[in-house]
N, CA and C atoms as an extended XYZ file, in Angstrom:
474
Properties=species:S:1:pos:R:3:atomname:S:1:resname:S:1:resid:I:1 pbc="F F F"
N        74.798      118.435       41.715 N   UNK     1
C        74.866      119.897       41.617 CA  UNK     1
C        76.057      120.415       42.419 C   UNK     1
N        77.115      121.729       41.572 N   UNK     2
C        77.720      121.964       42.378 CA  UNK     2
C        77.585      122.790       43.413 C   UNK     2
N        77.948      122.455       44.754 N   UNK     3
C        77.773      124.434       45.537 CA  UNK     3
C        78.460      125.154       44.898 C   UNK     3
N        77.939      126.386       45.404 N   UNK     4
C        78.000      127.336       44.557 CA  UNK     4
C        78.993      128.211       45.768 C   UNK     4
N        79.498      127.704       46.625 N   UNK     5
C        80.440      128.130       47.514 CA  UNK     5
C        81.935      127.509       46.797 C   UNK     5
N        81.358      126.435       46.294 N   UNK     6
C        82.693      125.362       46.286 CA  UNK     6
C        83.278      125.741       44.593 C   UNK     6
N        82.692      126.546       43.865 N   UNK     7
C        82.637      126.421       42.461 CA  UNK     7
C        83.919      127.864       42.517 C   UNK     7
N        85.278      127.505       41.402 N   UNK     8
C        85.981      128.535       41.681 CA  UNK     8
C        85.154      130.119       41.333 C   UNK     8
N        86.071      130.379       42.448 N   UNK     9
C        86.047      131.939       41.920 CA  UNK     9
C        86.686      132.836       40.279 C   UNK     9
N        85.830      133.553       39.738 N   UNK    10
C        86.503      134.541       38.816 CA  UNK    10
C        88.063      135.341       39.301 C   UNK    10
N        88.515      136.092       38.562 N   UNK    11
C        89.634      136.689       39.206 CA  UNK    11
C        88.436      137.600       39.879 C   UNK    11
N        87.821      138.444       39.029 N   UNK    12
C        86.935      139.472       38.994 CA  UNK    12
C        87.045      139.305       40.514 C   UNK    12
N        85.927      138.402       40.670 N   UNK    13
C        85.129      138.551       42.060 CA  UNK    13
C        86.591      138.192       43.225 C   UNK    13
N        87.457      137.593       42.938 N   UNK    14
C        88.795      137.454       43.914 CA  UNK    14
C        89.015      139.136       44.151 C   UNK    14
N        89.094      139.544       43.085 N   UNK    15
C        89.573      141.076       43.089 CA  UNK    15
C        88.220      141.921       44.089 C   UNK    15
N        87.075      141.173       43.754 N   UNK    16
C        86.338      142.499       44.685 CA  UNK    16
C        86.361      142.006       46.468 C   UNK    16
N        86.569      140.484       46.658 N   UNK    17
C        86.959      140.278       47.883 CA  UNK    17
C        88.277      140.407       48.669 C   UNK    17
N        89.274      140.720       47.754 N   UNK    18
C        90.767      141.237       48.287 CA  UNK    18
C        90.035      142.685       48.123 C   UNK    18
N        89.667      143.505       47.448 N   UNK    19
C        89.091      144.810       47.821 CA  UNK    19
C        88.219      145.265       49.533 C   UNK    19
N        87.119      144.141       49.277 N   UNK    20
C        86.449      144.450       50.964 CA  UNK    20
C        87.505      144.194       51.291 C   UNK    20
N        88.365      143.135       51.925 N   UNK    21
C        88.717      142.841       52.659 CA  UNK    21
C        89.844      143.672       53.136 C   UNK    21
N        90.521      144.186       52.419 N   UNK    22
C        91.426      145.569       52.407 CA  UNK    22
C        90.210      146.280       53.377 C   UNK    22
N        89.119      146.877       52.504 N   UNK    23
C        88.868      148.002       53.179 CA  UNK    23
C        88.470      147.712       54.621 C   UNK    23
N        87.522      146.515       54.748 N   UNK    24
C        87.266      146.243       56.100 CA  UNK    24
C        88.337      146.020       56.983 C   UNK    24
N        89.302      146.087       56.590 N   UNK    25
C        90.735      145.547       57.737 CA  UNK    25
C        91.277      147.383       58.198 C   UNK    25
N        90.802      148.400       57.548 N   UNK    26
C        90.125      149.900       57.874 CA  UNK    26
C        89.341      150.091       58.672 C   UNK    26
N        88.207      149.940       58.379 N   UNK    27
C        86.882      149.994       59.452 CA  UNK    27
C        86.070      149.104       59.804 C   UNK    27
N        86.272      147.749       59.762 N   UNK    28
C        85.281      146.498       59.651 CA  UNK    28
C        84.467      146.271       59.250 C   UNK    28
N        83.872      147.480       57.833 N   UNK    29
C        82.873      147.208       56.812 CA  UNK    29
C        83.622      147.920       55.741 C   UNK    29
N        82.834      147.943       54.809 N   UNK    30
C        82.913      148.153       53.327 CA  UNK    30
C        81.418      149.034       52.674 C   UNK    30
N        81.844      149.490       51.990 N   UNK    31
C        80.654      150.323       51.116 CA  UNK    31
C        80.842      150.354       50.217 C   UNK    31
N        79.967      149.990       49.095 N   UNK    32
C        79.739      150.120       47.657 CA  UNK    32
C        80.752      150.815       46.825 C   UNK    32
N        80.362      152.046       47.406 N   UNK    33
C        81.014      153.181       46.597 CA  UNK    33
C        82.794      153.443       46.761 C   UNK    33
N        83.024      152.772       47.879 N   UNK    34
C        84.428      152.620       48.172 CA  UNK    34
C        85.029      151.236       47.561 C   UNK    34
N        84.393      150.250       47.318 N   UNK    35
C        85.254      149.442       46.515 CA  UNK    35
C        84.833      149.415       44.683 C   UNK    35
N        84.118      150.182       44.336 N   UNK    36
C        83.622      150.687       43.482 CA  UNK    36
C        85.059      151.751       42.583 C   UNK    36
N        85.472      152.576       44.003 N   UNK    37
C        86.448      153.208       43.701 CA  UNK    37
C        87.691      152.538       43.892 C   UNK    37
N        88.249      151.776       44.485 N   UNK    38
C        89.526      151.083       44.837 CA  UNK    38
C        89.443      149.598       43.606 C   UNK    38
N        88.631      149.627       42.861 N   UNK    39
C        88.769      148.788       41.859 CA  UNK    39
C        89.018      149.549       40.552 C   UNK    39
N        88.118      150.842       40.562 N   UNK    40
C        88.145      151.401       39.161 CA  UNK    40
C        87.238      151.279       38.464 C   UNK    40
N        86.026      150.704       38.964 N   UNK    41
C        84.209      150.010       38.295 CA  UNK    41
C        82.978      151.147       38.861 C   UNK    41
N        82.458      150.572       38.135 N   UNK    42
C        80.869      151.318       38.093 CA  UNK    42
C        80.112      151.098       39.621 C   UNK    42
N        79.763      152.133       40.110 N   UNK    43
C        78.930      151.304       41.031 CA  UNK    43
C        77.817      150.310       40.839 C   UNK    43
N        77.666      150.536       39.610 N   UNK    44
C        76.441      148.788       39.101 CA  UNK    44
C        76.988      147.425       38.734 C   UNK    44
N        78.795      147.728       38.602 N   UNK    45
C        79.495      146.471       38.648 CA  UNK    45
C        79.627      145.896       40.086 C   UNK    45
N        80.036      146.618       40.920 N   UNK    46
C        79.639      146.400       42.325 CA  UNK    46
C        78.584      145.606       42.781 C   UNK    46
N        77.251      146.057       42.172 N   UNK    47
C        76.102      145.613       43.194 CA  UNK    47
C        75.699      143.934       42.453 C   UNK    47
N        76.444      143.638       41.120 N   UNK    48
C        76.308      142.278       40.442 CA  UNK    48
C        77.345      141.694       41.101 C   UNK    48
N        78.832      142.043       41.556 N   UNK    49
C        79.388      141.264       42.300 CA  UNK    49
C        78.929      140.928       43.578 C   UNK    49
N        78.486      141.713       44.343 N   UNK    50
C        78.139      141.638       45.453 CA  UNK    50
C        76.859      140.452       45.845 C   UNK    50
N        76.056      141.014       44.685 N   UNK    51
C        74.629      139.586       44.380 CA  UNK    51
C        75.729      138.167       44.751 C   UNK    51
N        76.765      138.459       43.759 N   UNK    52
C        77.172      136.805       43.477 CA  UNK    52
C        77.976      136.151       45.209 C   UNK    52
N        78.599      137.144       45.121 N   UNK    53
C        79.454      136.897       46.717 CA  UNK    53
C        78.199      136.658       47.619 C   UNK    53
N        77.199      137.201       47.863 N   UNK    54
C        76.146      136.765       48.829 CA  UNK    54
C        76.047      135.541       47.978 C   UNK    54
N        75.678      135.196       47.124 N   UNK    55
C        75.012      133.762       46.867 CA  UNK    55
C        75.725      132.856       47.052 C   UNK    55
N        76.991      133.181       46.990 N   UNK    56
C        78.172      132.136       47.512 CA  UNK    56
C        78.401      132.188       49.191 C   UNK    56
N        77.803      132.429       49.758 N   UNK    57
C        77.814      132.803       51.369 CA  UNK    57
C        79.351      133.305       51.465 C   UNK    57
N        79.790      134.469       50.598 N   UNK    58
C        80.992      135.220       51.018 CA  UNK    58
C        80.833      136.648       51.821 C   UNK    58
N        79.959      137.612       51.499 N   UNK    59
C        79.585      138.309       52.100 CA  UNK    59
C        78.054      138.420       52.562 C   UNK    59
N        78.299      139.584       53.644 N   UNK    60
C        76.943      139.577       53.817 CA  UNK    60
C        76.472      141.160       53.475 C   UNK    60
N        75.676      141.246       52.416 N   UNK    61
C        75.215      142.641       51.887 CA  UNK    61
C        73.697      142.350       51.402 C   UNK    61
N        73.286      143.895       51.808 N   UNK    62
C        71.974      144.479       51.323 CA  UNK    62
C        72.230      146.178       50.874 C   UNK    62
N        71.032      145.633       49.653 N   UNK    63
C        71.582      147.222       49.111 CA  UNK    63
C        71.367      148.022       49.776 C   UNK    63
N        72.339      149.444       49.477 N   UNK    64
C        72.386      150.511       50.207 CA  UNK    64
C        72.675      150.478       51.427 C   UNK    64
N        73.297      148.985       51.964 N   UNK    65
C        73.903      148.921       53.359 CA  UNK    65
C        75.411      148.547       53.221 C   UNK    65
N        75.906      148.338       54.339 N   UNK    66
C        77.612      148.196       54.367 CA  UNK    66
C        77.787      146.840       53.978 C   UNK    66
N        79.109      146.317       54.073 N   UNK    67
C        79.269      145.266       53.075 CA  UNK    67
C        80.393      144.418       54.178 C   UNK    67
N        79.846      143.153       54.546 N   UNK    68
C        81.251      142.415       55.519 CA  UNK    68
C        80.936      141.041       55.009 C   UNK    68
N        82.626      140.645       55.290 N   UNK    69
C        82.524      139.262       54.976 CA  UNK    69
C        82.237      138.233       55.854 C   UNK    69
N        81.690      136.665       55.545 N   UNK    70
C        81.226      135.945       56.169 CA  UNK    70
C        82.264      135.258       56.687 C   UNK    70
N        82.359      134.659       57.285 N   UNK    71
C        83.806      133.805       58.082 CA  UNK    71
C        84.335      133.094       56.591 C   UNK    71
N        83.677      132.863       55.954 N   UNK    72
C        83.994      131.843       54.953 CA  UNK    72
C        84.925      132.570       53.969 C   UNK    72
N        83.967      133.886       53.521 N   UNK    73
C        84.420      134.797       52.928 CA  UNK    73
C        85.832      135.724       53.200 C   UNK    73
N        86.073      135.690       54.599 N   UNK    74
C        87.772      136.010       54.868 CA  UNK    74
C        88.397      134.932       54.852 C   UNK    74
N        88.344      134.112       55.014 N   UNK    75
C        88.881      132.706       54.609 CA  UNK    75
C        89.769      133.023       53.506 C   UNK    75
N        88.250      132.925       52.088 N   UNK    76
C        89.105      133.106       50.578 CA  UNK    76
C        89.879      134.517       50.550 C   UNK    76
N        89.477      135.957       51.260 N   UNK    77
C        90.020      136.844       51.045 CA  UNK    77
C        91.611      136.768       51.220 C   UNK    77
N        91.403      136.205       52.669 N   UNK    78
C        93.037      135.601       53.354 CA  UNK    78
C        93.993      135.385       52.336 C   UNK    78
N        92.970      134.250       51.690 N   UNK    79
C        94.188      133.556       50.756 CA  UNK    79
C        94.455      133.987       49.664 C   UNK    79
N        93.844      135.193       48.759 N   UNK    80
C        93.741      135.688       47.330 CA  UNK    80
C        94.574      137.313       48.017 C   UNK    80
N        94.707      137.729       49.168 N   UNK    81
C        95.903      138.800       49.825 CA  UNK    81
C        97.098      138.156       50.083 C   UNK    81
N        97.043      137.074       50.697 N   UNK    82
C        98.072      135.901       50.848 CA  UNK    82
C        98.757      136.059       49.545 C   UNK    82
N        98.388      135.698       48.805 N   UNK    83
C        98.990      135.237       47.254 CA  UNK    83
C        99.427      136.625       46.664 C   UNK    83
N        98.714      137.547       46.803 N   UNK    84
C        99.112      138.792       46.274 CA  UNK    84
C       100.422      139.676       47.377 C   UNK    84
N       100.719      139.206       48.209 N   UNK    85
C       101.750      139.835       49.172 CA  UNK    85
C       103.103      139.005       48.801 C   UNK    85
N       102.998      137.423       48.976 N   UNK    86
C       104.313      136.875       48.356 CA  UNK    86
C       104.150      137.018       46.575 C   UNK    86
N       103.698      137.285       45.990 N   UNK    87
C       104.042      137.855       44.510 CA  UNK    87
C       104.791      139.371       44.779 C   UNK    87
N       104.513      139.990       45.115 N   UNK    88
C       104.677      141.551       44.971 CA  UNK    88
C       106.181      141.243       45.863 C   UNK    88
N       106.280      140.940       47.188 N   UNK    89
C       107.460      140.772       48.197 CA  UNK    89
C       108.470      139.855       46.953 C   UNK    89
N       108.415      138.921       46.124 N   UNK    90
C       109.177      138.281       45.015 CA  UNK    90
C       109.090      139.382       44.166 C   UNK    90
N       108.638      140.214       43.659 N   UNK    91
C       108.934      141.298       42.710 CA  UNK    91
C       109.661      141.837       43.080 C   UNK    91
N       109.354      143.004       44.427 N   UNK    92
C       110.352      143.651       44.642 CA  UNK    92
C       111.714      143.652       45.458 C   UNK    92
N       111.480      142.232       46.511 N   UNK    93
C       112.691      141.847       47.140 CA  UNK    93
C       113.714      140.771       46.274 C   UNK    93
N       113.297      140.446       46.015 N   UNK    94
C       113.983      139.128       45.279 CA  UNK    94
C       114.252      139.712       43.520 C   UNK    94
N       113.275      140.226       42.835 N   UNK    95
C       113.610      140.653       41.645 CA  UNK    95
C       114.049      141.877       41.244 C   UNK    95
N       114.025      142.794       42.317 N   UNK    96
C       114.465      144.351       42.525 CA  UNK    96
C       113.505      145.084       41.875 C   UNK    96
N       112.137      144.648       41.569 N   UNK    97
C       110.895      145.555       40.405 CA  UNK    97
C       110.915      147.012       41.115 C   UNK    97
N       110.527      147.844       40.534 N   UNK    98
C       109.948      148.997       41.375 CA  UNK    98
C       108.333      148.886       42.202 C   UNK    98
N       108.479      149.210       43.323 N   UNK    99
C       106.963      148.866       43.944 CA  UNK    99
C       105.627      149.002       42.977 C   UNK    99
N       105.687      150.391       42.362 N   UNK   100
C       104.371      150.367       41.614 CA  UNK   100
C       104.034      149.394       40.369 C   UNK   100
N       105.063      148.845       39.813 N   UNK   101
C       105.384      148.316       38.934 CA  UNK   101
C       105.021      146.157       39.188 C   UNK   101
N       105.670      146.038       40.834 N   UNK   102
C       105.300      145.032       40.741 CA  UNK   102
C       103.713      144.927       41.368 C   UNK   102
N       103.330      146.064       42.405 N   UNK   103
C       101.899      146.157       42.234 CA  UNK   103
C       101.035      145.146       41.486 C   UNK   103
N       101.156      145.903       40.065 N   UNK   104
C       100.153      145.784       38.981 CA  UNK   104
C       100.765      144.346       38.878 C   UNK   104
N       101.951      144.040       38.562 N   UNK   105
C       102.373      142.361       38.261 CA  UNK   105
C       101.628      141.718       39.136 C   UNK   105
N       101.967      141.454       40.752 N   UNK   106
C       101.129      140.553       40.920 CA  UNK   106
C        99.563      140.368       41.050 C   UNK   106
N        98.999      142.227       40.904 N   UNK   107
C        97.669      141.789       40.756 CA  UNK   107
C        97.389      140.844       39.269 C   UNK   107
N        98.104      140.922       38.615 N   UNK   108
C        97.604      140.104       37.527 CA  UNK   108
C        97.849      138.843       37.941 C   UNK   108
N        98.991      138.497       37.935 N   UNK   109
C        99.703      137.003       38.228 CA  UNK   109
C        98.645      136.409       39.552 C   UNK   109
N        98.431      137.081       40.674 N   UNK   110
C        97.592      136.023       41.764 CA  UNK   110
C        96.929      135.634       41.191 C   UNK   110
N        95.971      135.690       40.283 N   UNK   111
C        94.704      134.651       39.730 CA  UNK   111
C        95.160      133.670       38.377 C   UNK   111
N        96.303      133.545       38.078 N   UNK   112
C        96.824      132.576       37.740 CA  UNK   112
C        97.741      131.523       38.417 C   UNK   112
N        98.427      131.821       39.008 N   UNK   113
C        99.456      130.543       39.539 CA  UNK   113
C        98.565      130.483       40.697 C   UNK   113
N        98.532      128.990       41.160 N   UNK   114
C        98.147      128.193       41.568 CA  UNK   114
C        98.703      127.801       42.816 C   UNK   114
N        98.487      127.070       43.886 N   UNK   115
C        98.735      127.326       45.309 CA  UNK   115
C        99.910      126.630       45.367 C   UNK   115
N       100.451      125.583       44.211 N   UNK   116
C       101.628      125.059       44.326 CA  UNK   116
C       103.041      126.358       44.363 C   UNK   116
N       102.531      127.140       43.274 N   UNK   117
C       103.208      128.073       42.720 CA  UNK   117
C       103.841      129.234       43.810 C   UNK   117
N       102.529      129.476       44.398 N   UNK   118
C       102.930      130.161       45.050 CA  UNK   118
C       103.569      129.896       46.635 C   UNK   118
N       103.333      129.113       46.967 N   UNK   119
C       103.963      128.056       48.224 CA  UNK   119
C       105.395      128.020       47.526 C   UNK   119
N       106.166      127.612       46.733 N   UNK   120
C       106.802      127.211       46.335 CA  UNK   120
C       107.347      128.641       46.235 C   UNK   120
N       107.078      130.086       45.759 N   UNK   121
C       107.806      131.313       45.934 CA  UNK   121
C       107.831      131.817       47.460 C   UNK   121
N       107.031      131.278       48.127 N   UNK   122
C       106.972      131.818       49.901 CA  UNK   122
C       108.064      131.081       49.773 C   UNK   122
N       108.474      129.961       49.916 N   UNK   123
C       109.441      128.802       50.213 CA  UNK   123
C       110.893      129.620       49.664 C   UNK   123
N       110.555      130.015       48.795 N   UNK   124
C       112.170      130.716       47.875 CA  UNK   124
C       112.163      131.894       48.403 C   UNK   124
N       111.531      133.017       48.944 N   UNK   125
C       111.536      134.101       49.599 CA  UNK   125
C       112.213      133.753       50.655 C   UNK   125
N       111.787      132.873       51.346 N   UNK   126
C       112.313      132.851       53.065 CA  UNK   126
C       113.683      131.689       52.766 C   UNK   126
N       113.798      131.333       51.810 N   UNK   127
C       115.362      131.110       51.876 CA  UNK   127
C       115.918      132.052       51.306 C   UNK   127
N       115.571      133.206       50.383 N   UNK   128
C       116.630      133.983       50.153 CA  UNK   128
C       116.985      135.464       51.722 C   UNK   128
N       115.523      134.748       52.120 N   UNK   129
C       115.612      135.813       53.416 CA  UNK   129
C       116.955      135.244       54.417 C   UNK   129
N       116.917      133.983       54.800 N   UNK   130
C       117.543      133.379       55.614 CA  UNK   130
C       119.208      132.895       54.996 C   UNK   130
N       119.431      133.015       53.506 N   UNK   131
C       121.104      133.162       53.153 CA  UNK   131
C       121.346      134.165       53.488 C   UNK   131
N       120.551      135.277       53.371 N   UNK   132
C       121.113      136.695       53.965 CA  UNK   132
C       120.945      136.719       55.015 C   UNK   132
N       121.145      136.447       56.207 N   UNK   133
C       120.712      136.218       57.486 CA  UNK   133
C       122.182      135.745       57.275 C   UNK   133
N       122.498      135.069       56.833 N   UNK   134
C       123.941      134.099       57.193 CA  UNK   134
C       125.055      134.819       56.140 C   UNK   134
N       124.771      136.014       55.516 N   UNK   135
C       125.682      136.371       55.046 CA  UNK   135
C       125.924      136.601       53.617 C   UNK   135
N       125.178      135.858       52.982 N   UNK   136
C       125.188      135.868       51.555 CA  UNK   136
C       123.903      136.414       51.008 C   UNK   136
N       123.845      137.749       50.942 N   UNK   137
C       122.681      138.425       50.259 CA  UNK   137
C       122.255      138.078       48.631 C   UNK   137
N       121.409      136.818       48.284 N   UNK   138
C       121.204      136.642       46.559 CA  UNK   138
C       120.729      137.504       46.129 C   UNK   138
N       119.748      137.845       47.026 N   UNK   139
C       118.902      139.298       46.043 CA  UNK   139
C       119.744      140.456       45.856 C   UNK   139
N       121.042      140.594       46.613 N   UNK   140
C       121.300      141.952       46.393 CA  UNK   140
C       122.385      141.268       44.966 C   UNK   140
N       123.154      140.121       45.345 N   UNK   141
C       124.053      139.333       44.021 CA  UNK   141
C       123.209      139.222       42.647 C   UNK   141
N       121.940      139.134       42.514 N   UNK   142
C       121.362      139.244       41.424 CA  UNK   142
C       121.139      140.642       40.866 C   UNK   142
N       120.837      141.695       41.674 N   UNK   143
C       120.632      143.111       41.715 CA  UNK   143
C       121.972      143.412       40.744 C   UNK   143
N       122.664      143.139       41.131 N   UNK   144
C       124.060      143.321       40.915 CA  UNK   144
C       124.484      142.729       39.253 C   UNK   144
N       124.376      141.545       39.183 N   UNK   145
C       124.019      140.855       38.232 CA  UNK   145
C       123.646      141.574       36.864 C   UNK   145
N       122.316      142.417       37.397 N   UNK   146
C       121.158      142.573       36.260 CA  UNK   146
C       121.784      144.008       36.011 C   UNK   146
N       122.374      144.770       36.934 N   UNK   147
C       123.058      146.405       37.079 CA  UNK   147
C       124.244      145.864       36.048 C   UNK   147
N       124.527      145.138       36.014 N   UNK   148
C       126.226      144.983       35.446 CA  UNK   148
C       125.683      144.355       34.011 C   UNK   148
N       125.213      144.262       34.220 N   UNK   149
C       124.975      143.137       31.890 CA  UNK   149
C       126.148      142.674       32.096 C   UNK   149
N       125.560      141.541       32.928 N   UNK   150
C       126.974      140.118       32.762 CA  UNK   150
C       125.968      139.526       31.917 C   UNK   150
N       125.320      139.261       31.570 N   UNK   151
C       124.810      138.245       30.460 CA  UNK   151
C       125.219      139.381       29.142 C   UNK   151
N       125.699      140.401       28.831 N   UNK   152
C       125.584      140.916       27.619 CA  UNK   152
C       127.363      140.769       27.364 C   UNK   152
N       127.793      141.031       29.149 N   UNK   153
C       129.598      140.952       29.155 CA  UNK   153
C       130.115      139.987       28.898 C   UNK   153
N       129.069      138.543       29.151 N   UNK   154
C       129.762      137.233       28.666 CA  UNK   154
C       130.074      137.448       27.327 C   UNK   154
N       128.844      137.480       26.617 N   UNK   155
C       128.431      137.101       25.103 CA  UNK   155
C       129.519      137.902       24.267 C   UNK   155
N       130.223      139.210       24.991 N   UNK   156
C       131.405      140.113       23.917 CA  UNK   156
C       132.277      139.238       24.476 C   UNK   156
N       132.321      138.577       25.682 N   UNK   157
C       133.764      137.781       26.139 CA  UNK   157
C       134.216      136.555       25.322 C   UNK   157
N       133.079      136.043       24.702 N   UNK   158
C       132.977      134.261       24.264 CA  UNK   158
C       133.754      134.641       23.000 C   UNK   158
């Protein structure tokens, strides 16, 4: 049998524990009705996630009480905010997105790529952080790049 700690997570439920965990990093709890609203769901979608996160020893909730996570449970939050901060910081530092814009990108994208994936964009962030440190800004040379239609200026050049 598998645990039911160990069994992946949905995005869903990733999304309602990067939610507490947002809000509790506010006030050190959470309430229904506030991640209810910071998701965009029903408060009866709430109280079925919440069932499941207790059964997975992620949070600890009773209805109509506040909502915190279990050590275990900031653990995964850590890492599903983790993943969603170097996506969004690669959107908008490295790819020039507009903030609201890469927002929504990497909330989608964290529950697909995979811990290689994203290790591997922390890794390319902090070297494009550290060429610019030494002088050679890529992100702003690509900025530049994408402002100019050199890929459209080649193609009339050839």
């Amino acid at each position: 049998m598998v645990d039911a700690k160990k069994k992946k997570l949905s995005a869903s439920l990733e999304d309602y524990l990067e939610a507490i965990f947002n809000l509790a990093d506010e006030s050190d709890i959470a309430r229904s009705k506030d991640i209810a609203e910071t998701l965009g769901v029903a408060k009866s979608s709430v109280t079925g996630a919440l069932r499941e996160l207790k059964k997975r020893e992620l949070v600890n909730y009773k209805p109509y009480g506040y909502v915190t996570l279990t050590e275990s449970g900031r653990n995964v939050a850590q890492q599903v905010v983790r993943k969603h901060n170097v996506l969004k910081a690669f959107f908008v530092n490295v790819l020039g997105i507009k903030n609201d814009i890469a927002q929504e990108a990497a909330c989608k994208a964290e529950h697909s790529l995979g811990p290689e994936v994203i290790t591997r964009l922390l890794a390319f962030i902090e070297f494009v952080t550290q060429t610019s440190r030494n002088g050679i800004n890529l992100a702003e040379e690509f900025e530049q790049f994408c402002n100019n239609g050199s890929v459209k200026s080649n193609k009339k050049e050839s």
